[in-house]
N, C-alpha and C positions, 0 to 999 in steps of 0.2 A: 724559671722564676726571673723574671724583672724589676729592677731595683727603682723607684720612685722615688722615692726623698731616703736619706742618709741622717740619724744621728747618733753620732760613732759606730761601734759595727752595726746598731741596730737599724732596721729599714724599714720602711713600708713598701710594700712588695706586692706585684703582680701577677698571679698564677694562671696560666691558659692551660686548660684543658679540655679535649675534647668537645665535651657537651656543654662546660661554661667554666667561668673565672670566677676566681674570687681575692682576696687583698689578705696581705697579711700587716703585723702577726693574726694568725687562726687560730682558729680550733679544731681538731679531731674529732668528726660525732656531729658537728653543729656547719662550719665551713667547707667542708671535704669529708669523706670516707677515707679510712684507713684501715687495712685486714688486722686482724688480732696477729700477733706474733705466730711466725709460723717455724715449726723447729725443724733441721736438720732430720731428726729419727725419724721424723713421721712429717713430711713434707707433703704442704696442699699444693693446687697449684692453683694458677692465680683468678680470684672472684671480679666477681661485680663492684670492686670499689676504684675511686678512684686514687689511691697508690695501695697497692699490692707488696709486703715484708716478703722478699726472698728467702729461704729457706737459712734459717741461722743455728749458731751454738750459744745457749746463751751463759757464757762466762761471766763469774764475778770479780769485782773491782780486784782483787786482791789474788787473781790466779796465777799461778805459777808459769814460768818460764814454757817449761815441755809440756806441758798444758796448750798455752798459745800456740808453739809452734804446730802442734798436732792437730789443735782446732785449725789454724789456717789452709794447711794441707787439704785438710777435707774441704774447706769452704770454697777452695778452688776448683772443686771435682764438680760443684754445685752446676745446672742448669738453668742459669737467669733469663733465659729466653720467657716474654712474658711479665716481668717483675720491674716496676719501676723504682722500688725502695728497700734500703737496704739499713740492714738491722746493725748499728759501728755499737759492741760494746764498750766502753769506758772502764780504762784498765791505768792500776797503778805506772806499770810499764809501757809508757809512752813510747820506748824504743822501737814497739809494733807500728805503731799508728800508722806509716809512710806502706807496711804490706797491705795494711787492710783499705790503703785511701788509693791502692794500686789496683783492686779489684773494681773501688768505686768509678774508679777512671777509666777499666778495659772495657763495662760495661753501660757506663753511661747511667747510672741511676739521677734519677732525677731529686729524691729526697732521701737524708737520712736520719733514722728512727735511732738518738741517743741515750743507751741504754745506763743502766746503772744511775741515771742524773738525780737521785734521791739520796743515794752514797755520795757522788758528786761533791754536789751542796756543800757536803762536810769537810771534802778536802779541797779548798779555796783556791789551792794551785793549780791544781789539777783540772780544775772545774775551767779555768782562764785558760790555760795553754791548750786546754782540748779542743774548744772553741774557736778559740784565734786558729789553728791549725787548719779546720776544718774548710773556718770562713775564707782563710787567707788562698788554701788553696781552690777551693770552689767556691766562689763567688755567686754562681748561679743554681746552688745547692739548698733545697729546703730544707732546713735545721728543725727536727720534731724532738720535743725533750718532752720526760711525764714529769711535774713540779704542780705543787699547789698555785693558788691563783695568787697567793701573796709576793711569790717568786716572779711572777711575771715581768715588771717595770726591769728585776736587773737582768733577767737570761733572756729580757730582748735586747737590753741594751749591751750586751755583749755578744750578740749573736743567734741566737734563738729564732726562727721564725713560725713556728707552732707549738701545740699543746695534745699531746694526749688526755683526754677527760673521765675513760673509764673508771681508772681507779680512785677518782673523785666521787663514786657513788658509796665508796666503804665510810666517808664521812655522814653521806647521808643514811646510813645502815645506823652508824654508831649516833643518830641523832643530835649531830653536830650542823648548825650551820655556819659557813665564814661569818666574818667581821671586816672593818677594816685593820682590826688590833688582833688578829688570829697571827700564831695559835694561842694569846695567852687570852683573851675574850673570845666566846661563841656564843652564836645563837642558838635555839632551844628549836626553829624550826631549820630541817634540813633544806637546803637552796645551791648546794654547789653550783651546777648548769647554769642557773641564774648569775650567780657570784661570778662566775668564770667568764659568762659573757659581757657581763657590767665593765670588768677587769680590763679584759683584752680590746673592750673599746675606745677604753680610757687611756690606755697605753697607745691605742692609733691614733688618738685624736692628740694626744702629746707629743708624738711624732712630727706629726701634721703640720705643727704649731711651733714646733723644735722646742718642749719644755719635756722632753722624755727623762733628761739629765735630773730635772729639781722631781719627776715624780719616782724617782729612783734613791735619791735622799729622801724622799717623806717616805719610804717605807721600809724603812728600815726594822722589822718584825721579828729577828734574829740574831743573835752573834751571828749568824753563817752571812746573812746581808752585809753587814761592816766589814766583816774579815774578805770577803772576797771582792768589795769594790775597794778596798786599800789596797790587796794584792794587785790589782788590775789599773789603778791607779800608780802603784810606786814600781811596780817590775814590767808593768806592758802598756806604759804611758805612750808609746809610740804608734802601740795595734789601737788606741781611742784617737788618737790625733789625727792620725789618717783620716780614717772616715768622719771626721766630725768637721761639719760645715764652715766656713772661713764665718765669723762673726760678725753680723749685721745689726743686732739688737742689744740693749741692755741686758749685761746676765748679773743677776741678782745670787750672793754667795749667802745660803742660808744655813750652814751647816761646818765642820770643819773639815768636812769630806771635802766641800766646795772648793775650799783653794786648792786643792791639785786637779781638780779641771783639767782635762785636755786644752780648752783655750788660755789656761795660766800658761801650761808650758809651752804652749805656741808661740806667745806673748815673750815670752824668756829668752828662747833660742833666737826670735826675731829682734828681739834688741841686740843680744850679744852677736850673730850673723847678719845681720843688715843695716843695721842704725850707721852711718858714717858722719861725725859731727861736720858742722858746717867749718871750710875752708880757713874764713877770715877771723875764726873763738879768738879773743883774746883774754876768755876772761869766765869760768865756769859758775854760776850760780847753784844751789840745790833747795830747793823748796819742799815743804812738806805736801800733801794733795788737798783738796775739799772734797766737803759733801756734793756740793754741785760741779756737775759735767756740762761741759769743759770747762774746765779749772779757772781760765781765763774769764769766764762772764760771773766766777766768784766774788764774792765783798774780799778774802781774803788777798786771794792773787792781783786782784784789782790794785788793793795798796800797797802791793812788794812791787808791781809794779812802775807805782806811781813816786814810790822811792827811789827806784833803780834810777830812773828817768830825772830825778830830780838832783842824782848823786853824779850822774856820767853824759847825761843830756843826750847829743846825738852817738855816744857811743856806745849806747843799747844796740848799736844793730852788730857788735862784734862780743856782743853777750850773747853766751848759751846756755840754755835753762835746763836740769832736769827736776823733776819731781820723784817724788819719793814715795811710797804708797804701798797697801797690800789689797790683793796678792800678787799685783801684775809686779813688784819693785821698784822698776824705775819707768819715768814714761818719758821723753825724750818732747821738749811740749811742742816739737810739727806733729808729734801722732797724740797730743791728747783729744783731736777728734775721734781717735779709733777706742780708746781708753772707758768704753763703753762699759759701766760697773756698778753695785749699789753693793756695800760692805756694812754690818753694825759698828758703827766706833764707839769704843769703848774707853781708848786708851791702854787697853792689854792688849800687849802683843806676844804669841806665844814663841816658839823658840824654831816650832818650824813654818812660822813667817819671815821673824828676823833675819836668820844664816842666809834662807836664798836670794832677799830683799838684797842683802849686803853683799851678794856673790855677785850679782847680778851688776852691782855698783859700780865692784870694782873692778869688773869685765869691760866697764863702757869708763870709766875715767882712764884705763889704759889705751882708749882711742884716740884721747888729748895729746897734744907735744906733754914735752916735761915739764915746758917749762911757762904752762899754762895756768894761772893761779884757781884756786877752788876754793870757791866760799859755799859757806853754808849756812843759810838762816832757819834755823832746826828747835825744835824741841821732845820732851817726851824720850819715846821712844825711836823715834829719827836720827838722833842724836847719836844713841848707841849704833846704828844701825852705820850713819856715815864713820861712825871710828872703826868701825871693826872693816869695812871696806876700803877707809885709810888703812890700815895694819897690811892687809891681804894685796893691796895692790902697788904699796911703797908709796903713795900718793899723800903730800901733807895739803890737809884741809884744816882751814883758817875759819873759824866759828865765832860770828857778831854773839853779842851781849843779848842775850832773851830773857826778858820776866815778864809775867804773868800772859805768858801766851806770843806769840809771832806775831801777832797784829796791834798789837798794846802799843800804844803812844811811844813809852822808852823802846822798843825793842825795834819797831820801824827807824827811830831814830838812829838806833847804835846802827841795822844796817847800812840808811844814807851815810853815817860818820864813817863804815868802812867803804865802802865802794868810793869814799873821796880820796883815794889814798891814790886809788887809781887814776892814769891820766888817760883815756881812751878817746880817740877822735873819730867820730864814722861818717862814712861821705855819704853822697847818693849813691855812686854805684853798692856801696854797703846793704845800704836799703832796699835796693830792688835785688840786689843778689837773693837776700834775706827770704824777702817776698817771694821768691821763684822756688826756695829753697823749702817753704812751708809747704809749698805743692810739690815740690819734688819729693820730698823724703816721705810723702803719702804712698807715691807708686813704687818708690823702693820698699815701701814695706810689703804689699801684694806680690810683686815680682822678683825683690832683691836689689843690690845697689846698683845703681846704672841703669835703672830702667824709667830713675825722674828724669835726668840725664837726657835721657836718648827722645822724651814726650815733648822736654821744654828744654832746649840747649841754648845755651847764652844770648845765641840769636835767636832766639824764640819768641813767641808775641801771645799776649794773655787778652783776651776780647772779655766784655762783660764785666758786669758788676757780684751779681748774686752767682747766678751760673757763668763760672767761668770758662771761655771756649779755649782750647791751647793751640798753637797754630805752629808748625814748621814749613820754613819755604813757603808758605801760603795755603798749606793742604792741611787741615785739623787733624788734631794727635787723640785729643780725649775732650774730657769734659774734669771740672772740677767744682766739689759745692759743701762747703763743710767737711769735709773728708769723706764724700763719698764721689768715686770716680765712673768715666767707662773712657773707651777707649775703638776707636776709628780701626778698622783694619789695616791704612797707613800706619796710626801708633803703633799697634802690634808687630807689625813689620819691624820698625825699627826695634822696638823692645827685644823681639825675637833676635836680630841681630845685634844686636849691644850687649843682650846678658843671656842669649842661647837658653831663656827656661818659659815655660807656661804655655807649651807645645803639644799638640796632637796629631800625629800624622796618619795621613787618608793618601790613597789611590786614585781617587775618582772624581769624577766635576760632584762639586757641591750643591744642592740644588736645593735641600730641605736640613733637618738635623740630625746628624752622625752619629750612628746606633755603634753599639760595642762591637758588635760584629764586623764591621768596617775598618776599625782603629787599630794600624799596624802597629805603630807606635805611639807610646806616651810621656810625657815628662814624670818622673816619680817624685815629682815636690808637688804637683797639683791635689787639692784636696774639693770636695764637694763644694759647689756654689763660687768657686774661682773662674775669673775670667779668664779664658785663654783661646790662644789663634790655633785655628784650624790650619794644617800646612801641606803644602800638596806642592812636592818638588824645589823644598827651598824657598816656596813664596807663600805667603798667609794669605788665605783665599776666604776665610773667613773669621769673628769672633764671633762666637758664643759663653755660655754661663755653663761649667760641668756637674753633671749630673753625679756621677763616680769619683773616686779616687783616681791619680793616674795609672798608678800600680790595677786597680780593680779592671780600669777600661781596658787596658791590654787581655789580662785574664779571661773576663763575662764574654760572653754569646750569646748575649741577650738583650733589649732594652738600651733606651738612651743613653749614649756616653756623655753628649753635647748638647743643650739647645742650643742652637745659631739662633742670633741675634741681627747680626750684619755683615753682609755676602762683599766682597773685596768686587 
C-alpha cells in the first residue's frame, strides 16, 4: 500500500494489485475481495480473492494468558505460503501484540484483518494503542476492521484503512437501514451496501481536501465516538501530530473536541521550543486576539496600535507583542500570519482553555530578561488568564485601566498614559532589525530557531515589495509573502547547516522524486507537507514538499516519500 495524502494517521492510499488498483479507505465485497475467515481446525487454502485470511484461531478480547501462549504456538506451525493476510486478533493483553506483529513481519503479509473491532469500540484504549501499534510499525500494512459505517470518519482517522461489509447484511435481515443519526434513527428500508459506500466516499473526499478531522467531530453517534477521540486526543496526542500535515489553511474549531487538535498542540510546543523573542525587547506588550486574521488589519489592533505609537513614537520597534487567544494561547505577532483560525466567542472560557492558554504564557515570558517590563492591555477573561501566568512564572505584569471594552476611548487612553511612563528610543537600525525579524521568526517556526538566521543574516538583502526575494552573498535563500515561504536549495543548505533538521538522506543522483524505498535516513521532526532538503553526502542536492512523516519515510517500501520541487 502507498500512502497519498496524510491526515493524522488516517490516509488515502494506493493499492496495486496484480490485475488492478484501487484507493483507499475501501471496502471488502465492493473495492477488493477478501476470503471469509479461515480457521486453524479446518484450514482452506488460499482462493480466487484478492487477499487470502491465513489460517487463524479466533480468540476473544478477553482471553486468557495460556490460552494466547498456546494459540501462538500453533499459529507458528501455520503454512503461510500463498496468504497475503493475516487474521491480528484484538486482545485485552496487549503484552502479546509484538509475537503476533513478529509473525506478520517473517512473512510479509501485506494486510491485516482486525479482529474483535466491535468489542474494540467499547474499550477506547484499547481500540487507540492497537492501532497506533499497528500503524506505527507497518506503515505499509492494510488495516481491515468490521465496524458500521457510522464508525468510519474516526477508524480512519486513526488508522483503519478498510471495511469488511458482510456482516452489514444482518442489518439488512433485521430491516434496518442506516441514517446519518444511526444507531439511534433508521430507516424502514434496508441500504447498508448503499450506506457504506456513500460513507467511505465521504471520508476520501474529506481526506482529499484535509477536512477528515471536522467530519470526525460531526459524527459523533456514540459515547464510544467521544470517549475514544478524547482518549486519542489526551494520551496519543503525539501518534495524531505526526501524521497530521503542517497547516496551510483556516481550521475552523466547531466542537470542544476541537481544541485539542493535533495542530493546537503543535502550535503549543512551537511557541514554547522555537519562539525566541527579538534581541533589542525592551518592553513586553500583551493584547487580547480578534475576530479577524491577522490581527494586525483588525479595527481592534489597529488602535492599540495606534496608541502604542503615539505613547513611545520610534520606540515601537523595541516593543514586543503577544496576543493572547484560544486554543492556539499565545501567538507571538511575527507568526500571526501562521495563526490561521475561526473560534465562536462567546466570552466563556472553559477551564481547559484557560490553564494551557496561561501555561503556555508563562513559558514564553520566561524568554524575557527579568528585567523586561510586561504590560497588558486585557480584559474578561485574559485578564485571569495573564495573572495566573504571572503566579506560575514569577513574572509581575503591570495592567492599564479597562472599561467597557479595550478599545473604548478611556481604556486606549489609560494605555497611551502607561506606555508614557516609559522612555524608549529606537533607531533605524531597530527598524530594519525588526523587519528582518518578522521574516525571520516565520522560518524559525517551520524549521526551529536559527534557520531565519541562517536565510536572512544581518547582511542579507530583501528584494521586492509584495513577494519578497531574500538573498545571501548574492545567491537567493527563499521567498517571503505574508507568511507563506519556500526556500532555494542554497537556503536549505545553509538551514541544513545552522540547525541540522528538516533532512532526508538518499544515496543516489537525484533526478525525479524520492520514493520511501530510497530514504536511508530521515529527520524525525518532519511531519507531511514540510518542506525539506534532500541530502546526499552532506550536501542538499535538492528541496521538495514531504509526502510522509520522517519517522514513516524511514520505515514504508513503498510510495513517495518526497516531491522535489527544485534539483540543487
Amino acid at each position: 500500500m502507498e500512502v497519498i495524502r496524510h491526515e493524522g494517521p488516517g490516509r488515502l492510499g494506493l493499492v496495486r494489485l496484480r490485475e488492478h488498483a484501487f484507493r483507499t479507505p475501501a471496502l471488502a465485497g465492493i473495492d477488493f475481495t477478501l476470503s471469509p475467515f479461515n480457521s486453524f481446525f479446518h484450514p482452506e487454502e488460499p482462493g480466487n480473492y484478492d487477499f487470502n485470511l491465513a489460517p487463524a484461531i479466533p480468540l476473544g478480547f478477553y482471553t486468557p494468558d495460556e490460552v494466547i501462549q498456546k494459540a501462538l504456538g500453533r499459529l507458528w506451525s501455520v503454512n503461510y505460503d500463498g496468504f497475503n493476510a493475516f487474521y491480528l486478533p484484538a486482545l485485552r493483553r496487549t503484552e502479546y501484540l509484538p509475537e503476533f506483529f513478529k509473525i506478520i513481519e517473517r512473512y510479509g503479509f501485506e494486510a491485516v484483518y482486525l479482529g474483535n473491532t466491535k468489542i474494540l469500540v467499547r474499550e477506547y484504549r484499547y481500540f487507540v494503542t492497537i492501532l497506533r501499534e499497528l500503524r506505527e510499525r507497518f506503515p505499509n500494512l492494510m488495516i481491515i476492521a468490521d465496524l458500521e459505517p457510522f464508525f468510519y470518519p474516526l477508524a480512519v482517522y486513526l488508522g483503519v484503512d478498510a471495511f469488511e461489509t458482510r456482516s452489514l447484511k444482518l442489518y439488512d435481515f433485521e430491516g434496518k437501514g442506516f441514517t446519518g443519526y444511526s444507531p439511534f434513527l433508521w430507516n424502514k428500508e434496508p441500504n447498508s451496501l448503499d450506506f457504506a459506500r456513500e460513507t467511505i466516499l465521504l471520508v476520501r473526499r474529506a481526506i482529499e481536501e484535509g477536512k477528515l478531522r471536522y467530519l470526525v467531530e460531526n459524527f459523533f453517534n456514540t459515547q464510544y465516538h467521544a470517549g475514544i477521540l478524547r482518549i486519542a486526543d489526551l494520551e496519543h496526542g503525539d501518534y495524531l501530530e505526526k501524521y497530521t500535515p503542517i497547516q496551510r489553511e483556516t481550521v475552523y474549531f466547531i466542537s470542544e473536541a476541537s481544541i485539542r487538535r493535533p495542530e493546537v498542540k503543535r502550535w503549543h510546543s512551537r511557541v514554547a521550543e522555537r519562539f525566541v523573542p527579538p534581541k533589542n525587547t525592551e518592553l513586553v506588550l500583551l493584547f487580547p486576539c480578534s475576530a479577524k486574521k491577522p490581527y494586525s488589519f483588525s479595527r481592534s489592533h489597529t488602535l492599540y496600535r495606534k496608541a502604542v505609537k503615539e505613547a513611545l513614537g520610534s520606540g515601537i520597534a523595541r516593543v514586543h507583542e503577544l496576543i493572547l487567544t484560544s486554543p492556539f494561547g499565545v501567538v507571538p505577532r511575527e507568526w500571526e500570519w501562521l495563526a490561521k483560525y475561526d473560534i465562536v466567542v462567546t466570552g466563556h472560557w472553559s477551564e481547559e482553555e484557560i490553564k494551557p492558554a496561561a501555561e503556555l504564557l508563562a513559558k514564553t515570558l520566561e524568554k524575557y530578561p527579568v528585567d523586561v517590563p510586561i504590560i497588558a492591555h486585557l480584559d474578561e477573561a485574559y485578564v485571569e488568564i495573564a495573572k495566573l501566568a504571572g503566579e506560575m512564572s514569577g513574572r509581575e505584569i503591570t495592567f492599564t485601566r479597562v472599561e467597557n471594552g479595550t478599545t473604548s476611548r478611556e481604556s486606549l487612553k489609560a494605555l497611551t498614559e502607561t506606555l508614557r511612563e516609559f522612555e524608549l528610543e529606537g533607531t533605524k537600525e531597530d527598524r530594519t532589525y525588526r523587519y528582518f525579524e518578522g521574516i525571520r521568526k516565520v522560518f524559525d517556526f517551520y524549521f526551529g530557531p536559527g534557520a531565519g538566521e541562517a536565510v536572512l543574516p544581518e547582511d542579507g538583502k530583501v528584494k521586492g515589495s509584495k513577494m519578497l526575494r531574500l538573498f545571501v552573498d548574492g545567491q537567493q535563500t527563499g521567498t517571503f509573502r505574508d507568511g507563506v515561504i519556500s526556500v532555494t536549495p542554497y537556503g536549505m543548505q545553509r538551514i541544513y547547516d545552522a540547525v541540522g533538521g528538516y533532512w532526508v538522506k538518499i544515496d543516489f543522483e537525484l533526478r525525479g522524486d524520492v520514493f520511501a524505498v530510497g530514504v536511508d535516513e530521515a529527520d524525525p521532526a518532519i511531519r507531511p507537507d514540510d518542506i525539506v532538503g534532500i541530502v546526499r553526502d552532506g550536501k542538499v542536492v535538492g528541496v521538495g514538499k514531504a509526502v510522509l512523516s520522517g519517522e514513516e519515510m524511514v520505515k514504508a517500501k513503498k510510495g513517495v516519500a518526497v516531491k522535489v520541487r527544485k534539483r540543487a
